[in-house]
C-alpha positions in Angstrom: 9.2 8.6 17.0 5.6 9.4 17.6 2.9 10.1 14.5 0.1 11.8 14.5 -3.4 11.0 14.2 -3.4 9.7 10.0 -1.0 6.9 10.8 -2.2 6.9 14.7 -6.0 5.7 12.5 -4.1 3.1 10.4 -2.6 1.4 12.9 -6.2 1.0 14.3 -7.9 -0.1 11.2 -4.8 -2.6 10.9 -5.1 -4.5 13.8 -8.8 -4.5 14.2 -10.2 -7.8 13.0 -11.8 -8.0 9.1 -15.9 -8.8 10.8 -15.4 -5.6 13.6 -14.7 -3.1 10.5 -17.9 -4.5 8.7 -20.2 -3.4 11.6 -18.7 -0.4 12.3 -19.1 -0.1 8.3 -22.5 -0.6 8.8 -23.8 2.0 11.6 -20.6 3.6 10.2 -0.4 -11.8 9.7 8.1 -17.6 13.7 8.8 -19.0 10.2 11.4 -21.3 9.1 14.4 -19.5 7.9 13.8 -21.3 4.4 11.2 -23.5 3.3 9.3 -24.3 -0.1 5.9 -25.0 -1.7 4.0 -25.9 -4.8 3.9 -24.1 -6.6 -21.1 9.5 -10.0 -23.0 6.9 -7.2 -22.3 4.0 -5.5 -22.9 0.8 -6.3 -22.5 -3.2 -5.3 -20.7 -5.4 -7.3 -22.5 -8.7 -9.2 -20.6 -12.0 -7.8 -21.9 -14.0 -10.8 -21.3 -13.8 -13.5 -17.9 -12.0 -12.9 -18.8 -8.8 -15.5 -15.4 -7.4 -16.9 -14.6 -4.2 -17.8 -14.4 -3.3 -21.2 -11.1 -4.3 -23.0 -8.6 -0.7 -22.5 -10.1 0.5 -19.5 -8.2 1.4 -16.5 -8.6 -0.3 -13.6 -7.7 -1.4 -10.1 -7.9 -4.1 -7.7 -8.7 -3.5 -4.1 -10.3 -5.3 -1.1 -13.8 -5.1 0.1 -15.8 -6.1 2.6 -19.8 -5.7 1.9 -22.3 -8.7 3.1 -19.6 -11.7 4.2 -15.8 -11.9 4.3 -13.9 -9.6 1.8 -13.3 -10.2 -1.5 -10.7 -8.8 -4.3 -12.7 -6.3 -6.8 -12.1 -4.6 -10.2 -12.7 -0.7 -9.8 -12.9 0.8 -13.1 -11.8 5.3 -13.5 -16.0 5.7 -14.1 -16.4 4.9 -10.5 -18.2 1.6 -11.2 -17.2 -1.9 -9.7 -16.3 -3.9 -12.4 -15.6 -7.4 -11.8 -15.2 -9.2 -8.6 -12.2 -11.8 -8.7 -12.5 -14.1 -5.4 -16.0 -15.5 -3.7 -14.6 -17.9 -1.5 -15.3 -18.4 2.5 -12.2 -16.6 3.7 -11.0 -13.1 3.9 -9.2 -12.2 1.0 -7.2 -8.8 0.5 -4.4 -6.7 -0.2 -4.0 -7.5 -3.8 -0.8 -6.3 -5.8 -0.3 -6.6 -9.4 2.9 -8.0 -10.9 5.1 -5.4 -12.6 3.5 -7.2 -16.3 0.1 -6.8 -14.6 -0.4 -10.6 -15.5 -0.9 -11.7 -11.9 -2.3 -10.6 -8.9 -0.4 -11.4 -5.3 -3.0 -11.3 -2.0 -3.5 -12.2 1.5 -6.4 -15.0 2.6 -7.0 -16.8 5.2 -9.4 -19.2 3.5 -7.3 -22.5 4.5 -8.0 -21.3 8.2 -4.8 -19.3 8.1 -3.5 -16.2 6.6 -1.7 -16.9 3.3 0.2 -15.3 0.5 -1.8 -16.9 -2.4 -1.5 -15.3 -6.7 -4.0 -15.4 -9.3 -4.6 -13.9 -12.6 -5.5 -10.6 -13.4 -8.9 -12.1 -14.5 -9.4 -14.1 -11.3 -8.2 -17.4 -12.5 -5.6 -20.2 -11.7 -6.1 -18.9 -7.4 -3.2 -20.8 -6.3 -1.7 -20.7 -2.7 2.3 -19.4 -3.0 3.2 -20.0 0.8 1.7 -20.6 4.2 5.1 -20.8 5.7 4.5 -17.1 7.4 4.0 -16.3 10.9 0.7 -14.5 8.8 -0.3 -12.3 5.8 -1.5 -8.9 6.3 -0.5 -5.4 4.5 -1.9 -1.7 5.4 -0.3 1.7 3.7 2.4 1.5 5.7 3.5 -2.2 4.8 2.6 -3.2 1.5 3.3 -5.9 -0.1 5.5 -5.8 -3.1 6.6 -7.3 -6.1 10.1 -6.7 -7.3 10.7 -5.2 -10.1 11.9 -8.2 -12.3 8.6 -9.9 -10.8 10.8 -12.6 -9.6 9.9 -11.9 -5.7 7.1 -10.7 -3.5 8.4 -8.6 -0.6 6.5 -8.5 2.7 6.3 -8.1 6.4 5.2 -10.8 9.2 3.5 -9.2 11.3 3.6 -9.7 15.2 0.8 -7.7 16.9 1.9 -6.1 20.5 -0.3 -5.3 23.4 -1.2 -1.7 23.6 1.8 -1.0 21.3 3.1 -1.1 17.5 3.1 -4.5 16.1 6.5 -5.7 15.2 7.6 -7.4 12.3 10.0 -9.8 10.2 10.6 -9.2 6.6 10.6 -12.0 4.0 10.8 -12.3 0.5 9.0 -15.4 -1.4 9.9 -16.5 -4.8 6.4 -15.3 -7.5 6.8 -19.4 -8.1 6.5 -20.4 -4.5 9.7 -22.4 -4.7 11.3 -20.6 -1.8 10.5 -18.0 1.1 13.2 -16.4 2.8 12.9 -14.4 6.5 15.5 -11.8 5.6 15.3 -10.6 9.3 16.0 -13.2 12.5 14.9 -10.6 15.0 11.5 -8.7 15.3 11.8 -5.4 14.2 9.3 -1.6 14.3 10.0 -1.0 10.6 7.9 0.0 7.9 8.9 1.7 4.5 9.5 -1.3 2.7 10.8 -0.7 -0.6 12.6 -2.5 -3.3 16.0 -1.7 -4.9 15.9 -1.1 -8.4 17.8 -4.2 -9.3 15.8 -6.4 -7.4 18.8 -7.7 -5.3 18.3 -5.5 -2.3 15.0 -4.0 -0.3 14.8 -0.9 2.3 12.9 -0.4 5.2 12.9 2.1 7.9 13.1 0.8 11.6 11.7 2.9 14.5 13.9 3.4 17.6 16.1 6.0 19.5 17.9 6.3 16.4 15.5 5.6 13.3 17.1 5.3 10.2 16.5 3.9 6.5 18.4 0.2 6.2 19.3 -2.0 3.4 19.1 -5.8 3.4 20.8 -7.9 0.7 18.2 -11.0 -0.1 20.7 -13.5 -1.0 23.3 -12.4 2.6 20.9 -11.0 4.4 23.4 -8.6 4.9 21.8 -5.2 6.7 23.2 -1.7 6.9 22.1 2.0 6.9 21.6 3.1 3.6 23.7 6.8 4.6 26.6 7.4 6.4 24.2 9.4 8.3 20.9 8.6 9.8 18.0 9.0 7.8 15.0 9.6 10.1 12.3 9.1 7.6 10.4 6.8 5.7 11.0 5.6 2.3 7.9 6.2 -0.5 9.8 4.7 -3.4 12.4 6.0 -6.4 12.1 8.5 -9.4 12.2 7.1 -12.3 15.7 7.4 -13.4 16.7 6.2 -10.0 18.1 9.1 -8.6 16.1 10.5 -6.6 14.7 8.7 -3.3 11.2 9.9 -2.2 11.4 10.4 2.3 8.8 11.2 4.7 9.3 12.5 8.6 6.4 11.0 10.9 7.6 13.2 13.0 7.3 16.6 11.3 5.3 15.5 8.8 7.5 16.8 6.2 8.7 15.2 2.9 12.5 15.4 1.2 14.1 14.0 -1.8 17.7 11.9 -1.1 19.6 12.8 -4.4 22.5 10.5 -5.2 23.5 12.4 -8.1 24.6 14.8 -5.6 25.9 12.7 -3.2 23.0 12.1 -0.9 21.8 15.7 -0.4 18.9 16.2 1.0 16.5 18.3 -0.8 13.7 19.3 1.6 9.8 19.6 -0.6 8.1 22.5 0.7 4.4 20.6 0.3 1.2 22.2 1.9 2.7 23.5 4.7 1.5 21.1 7.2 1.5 17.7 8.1 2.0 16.0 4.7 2.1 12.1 4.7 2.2 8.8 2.5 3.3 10.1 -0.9 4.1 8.7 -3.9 5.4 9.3 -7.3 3.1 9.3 -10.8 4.3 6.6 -12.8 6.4 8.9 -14.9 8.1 10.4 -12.1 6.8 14.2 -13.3 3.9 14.7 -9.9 3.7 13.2 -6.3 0.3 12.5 -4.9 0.3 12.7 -1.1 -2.0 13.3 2.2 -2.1 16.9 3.5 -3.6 17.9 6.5 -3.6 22.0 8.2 -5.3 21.8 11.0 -8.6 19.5 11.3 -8.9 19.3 7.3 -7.3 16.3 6.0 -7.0 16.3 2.7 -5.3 14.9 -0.7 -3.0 17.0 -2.4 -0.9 16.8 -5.8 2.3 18.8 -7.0 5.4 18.9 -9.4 8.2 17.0 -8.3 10.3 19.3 -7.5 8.0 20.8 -4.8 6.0 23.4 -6.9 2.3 23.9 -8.0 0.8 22.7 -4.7 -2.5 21.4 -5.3 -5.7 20.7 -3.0 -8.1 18.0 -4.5 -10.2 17.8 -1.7 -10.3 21.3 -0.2 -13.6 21.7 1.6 -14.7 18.6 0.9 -16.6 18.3 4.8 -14.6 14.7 5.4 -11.4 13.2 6.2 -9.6 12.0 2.8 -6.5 9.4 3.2 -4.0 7.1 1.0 -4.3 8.2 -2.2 -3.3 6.0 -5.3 -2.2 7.4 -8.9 -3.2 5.6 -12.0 -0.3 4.7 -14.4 -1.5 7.2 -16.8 -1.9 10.0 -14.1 -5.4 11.1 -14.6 -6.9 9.4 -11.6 -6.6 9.0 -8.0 -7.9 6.5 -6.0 -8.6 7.6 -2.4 -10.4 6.7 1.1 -13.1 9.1 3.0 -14.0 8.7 6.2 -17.2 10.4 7.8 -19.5 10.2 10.5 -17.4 6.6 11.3 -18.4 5.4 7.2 -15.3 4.5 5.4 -16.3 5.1 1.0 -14.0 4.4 -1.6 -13.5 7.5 -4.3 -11.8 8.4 -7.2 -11.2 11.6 -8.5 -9.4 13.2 -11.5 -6.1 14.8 -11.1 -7.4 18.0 -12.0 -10.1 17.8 -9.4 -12.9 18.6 -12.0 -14.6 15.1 -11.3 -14.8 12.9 -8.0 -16.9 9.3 -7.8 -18.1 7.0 -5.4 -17.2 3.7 -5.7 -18.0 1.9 -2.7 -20.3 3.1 0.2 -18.8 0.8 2.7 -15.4 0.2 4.1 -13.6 0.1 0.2 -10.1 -0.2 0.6 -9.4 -2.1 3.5 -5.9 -2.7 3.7 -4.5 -1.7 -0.1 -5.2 -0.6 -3.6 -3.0 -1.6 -6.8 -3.8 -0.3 -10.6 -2.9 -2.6 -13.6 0.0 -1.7 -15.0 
């Protein structure tokens, strides 16, 4: 299965190394199968004192990189930086909050390699949770995830490929650091990672002749398709009631809901039209936030759930918009731009009536998660 030129940019921005995307900024991760350990402008954020954002306000964590290796930051829904929560020699990124929002899970390579390391939400207690990976990296099309008991943190190994898709292993690792589990023995294309809602079981989808969604039981390590027939498309995570599963074709670049209430039917959402890509669900299940693009505009778009009430944010905006995020309370999206080869960090309200700048250099380098 081929994609098309969002993804075909991801992929790009994935593999290229953390001090290449700062100068381009700038002129615009073979594990033991178990193992344990001990547990409106833009602006630059201060690194001490660590300011924080007024108690209430909404905010995210994401991964920049401005003067030096990146660091974890606070983004607050006024378009400010508002705390920075690592400062350390390494590259730190892709942080995740736990489903309480009292930790933070992230990627560094600040012992020399990359590690899976938590913290809390304020920046304190940084401990590392395993470095018995083959590496730790994310990107929008493998995050890294909590379950939703918070009991595990799901991600891929990655194993980059010469001139072709990186391949990858999926493990799970224990939010004490007690235990981390490779779930799969054999390198796989996948992507779509996804957890069950009972926290026993993840998805992914693996690339091939025949793509298809999988399960894998963490405890068997059992895997098989999650249909009786193939599903070639990508997971983007359940409704709310667990019904519905959200799907996306790389391919086609169209997006259908799985309903199990009906047996598996496939119910096909009619989107913009075009190529429509990465979406996700509002936290209460009622919109779903997802990349458009009709001809050279790429653009973020909104709509009900059940397909209706399309929705252009960034129609005419002059720039190429990508991976947007939805705040828990709905009112706020979180996206990339990319122009004239500078990368800037927005947010905009879901109505469209007010966009910010956040960052005005490469802001979101590999993910962005809001508090819950």
């Amino acid at each position: 299965m081929k994609f098309r030129n969002p993804p075909v940019l991801l992929y790009f921005l994935a593999m290229i190394p953390l001090t290449l995307l700062a100068a381009c900024a700038t002129t615009p991760g073979g594990a033991p199968a178990e193992s344990s350990q001990q547990a409106e402008g833009a602006q630059t954020p201060v690194r001490s004192p660590i300011a924080r954002p007024p108690e209430g306000t909404i905010h995210f964590a994401f991964s920049a990189k401005l003067d030096r290796p990146s660091d974890i930051f606070l983004g607050a829904v006024d378009g400010t930086v508002a705390a920075q929560l690592t400062d350390d020699p390494g590259d730190d990124s892709c942080p995740v909050y736990s489903p309480d929002g009292s930790r933070i899970a992230f990627c560094s390579d600040r012992g020399g390699t990359g590690a899976l390391y938590t913290m809390g939400a304020d920046g304190s207690g940084q401990t590392l949770l395993t470095d018995k990976l083959p590496g730790c990296a994310c990107s929008p099309d493998r995050q890294i995830l909590w379950s939703p008991d918070g009991k595990w943190i799901a991600l891929a190994g990655l194993i980059p490929q010469e001139n072709a898709r990186p391949i990858a292993d999926l493990y799970v690792v224990r939010s004490d650091g007690s235990k981390t589990t490779k779930l799969t023995q054999s390198s796989r294309d996948l992507n779509g990672i996804f957890w069950q809602p009972d926290s026993k079981s993840l998805l992914f989808f693996e690339y091939g002749e025949n793509p298809d969604i999988f399960q894998i039981d963490i405890s068997s390590k059992e895997i098989a398709p999650l249909m009786d027939q193939p599903v070639p498309a990508v997971p983007a995570g359940y409704s709310t009631d667990s019904d519905r599963l959200l799907v996306w074709n790389g391919e086609s670049g169209k997006m259908s809901l799985i309903d199990f209430s009906a047996g598996g039917t496939m119910i096909p959402l009619a989107g913009s039209g075009g190529y429509d890509s990465y979406p996700a669900w509002s936290s209460d299940g009622q919109k779903i936030i997802y990349m458009c693009r009709t001809g050279d505009s790429h653009d973020i778009c909104l709509m009900n759930a059940d397909g209706s009430a399309q929705i252009n944010l960034t129609a005419g905006s002059g720039v190429a918009n990508y991976w947007p995020s939805i705040s828990p309370d709905g009112k706020w999206i979180v996206y990339l731009t990319a122009s004239e080869n500078q990368w800037n960090t927005m947010i905009i309200s879901a109505d469209g009536s007010k966009k910010k700048q956040v960052t005005d250099v490469i802001g979101l380098i590999t993910s962005i998660s809001w508090q819950p």
